[in-house]
N, C-alpha and C positions, 0 to 999 in steps of 0.2 A: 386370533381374536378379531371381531367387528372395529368400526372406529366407532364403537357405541361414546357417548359420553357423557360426562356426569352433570346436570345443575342442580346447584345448590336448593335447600326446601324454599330459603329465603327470595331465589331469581324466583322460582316458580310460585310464591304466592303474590308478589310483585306482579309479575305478570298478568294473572287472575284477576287481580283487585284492578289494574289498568282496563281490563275487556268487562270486568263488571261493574266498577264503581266508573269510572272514566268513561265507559262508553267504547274504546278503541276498538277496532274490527281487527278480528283474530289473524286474517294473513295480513293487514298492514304492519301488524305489531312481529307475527311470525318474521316475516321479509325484514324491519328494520333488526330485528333483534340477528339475523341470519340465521334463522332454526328454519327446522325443516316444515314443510306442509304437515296440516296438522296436528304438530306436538302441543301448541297452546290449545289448542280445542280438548284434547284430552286433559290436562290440567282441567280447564274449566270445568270439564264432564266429570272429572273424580271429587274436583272439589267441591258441584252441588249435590253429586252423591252423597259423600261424604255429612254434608250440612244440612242437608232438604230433612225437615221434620217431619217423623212421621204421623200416619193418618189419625192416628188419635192423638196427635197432640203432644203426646209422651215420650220426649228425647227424638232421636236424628232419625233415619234410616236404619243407617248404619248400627245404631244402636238397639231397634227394633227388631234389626238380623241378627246379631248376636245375641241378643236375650232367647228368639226361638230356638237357634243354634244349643245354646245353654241347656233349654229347656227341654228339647230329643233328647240329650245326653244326660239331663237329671232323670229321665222318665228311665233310659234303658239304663242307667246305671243300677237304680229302685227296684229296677225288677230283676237283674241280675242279684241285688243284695236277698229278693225274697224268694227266689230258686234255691238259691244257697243255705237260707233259714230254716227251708224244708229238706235240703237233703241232711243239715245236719242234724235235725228230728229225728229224718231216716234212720240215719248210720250211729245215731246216739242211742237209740233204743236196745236195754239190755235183753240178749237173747235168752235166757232163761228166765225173766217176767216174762216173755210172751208165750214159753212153752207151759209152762204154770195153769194157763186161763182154761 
């Protein structure tokens, strides 16, 4: 294994709120904190992801991706449920009413 290592959610939104609300510049703070080149830039980059409202107004981004997300998957689920409604019309139909007509 890496010397990958863990911080906390609570360093990382500290950190974030310091380079956006404070102002600090991303390697001043990277260097004093002794992290690596830029690990807080991505912090920052997920967390306006994350936050940045989307274009109509209506919740995050993030939340605007998921609902589309949502929403392919409501479509092909609908239409896998109306395949299915038709084949069991199909296979329901009594084969001696159809010899009859």
């Amino acid at each position: 294994m890496g010397n990958r290592r863990y911080y906390d959610p609570e360093f990382k939104r500290e950190a974030v709120r310091l380079v956006l609300d404070e102002g600090r510049s991303v390697r001043g703070l990277e260097k004093a904190l002794g992290l690596t080149d830029g690990l807080v830039r991505h912090w920052v980059k997920n967390h306006l992801e994350r936050t940045a409202v989307s274009p109509d107004g209506q919740g995050t981004v993030a939340d605007a991706k998921r609902i589309k997300e949502l929403e392919k998957q409501l479509a092909n689920l609908t239409m896998e449920r109306d395949i299915l409604k038709k084949a069991m019309a199909v296979f329901s139909l009594d084969p001696d009413q159809s010899s009859s007509s």
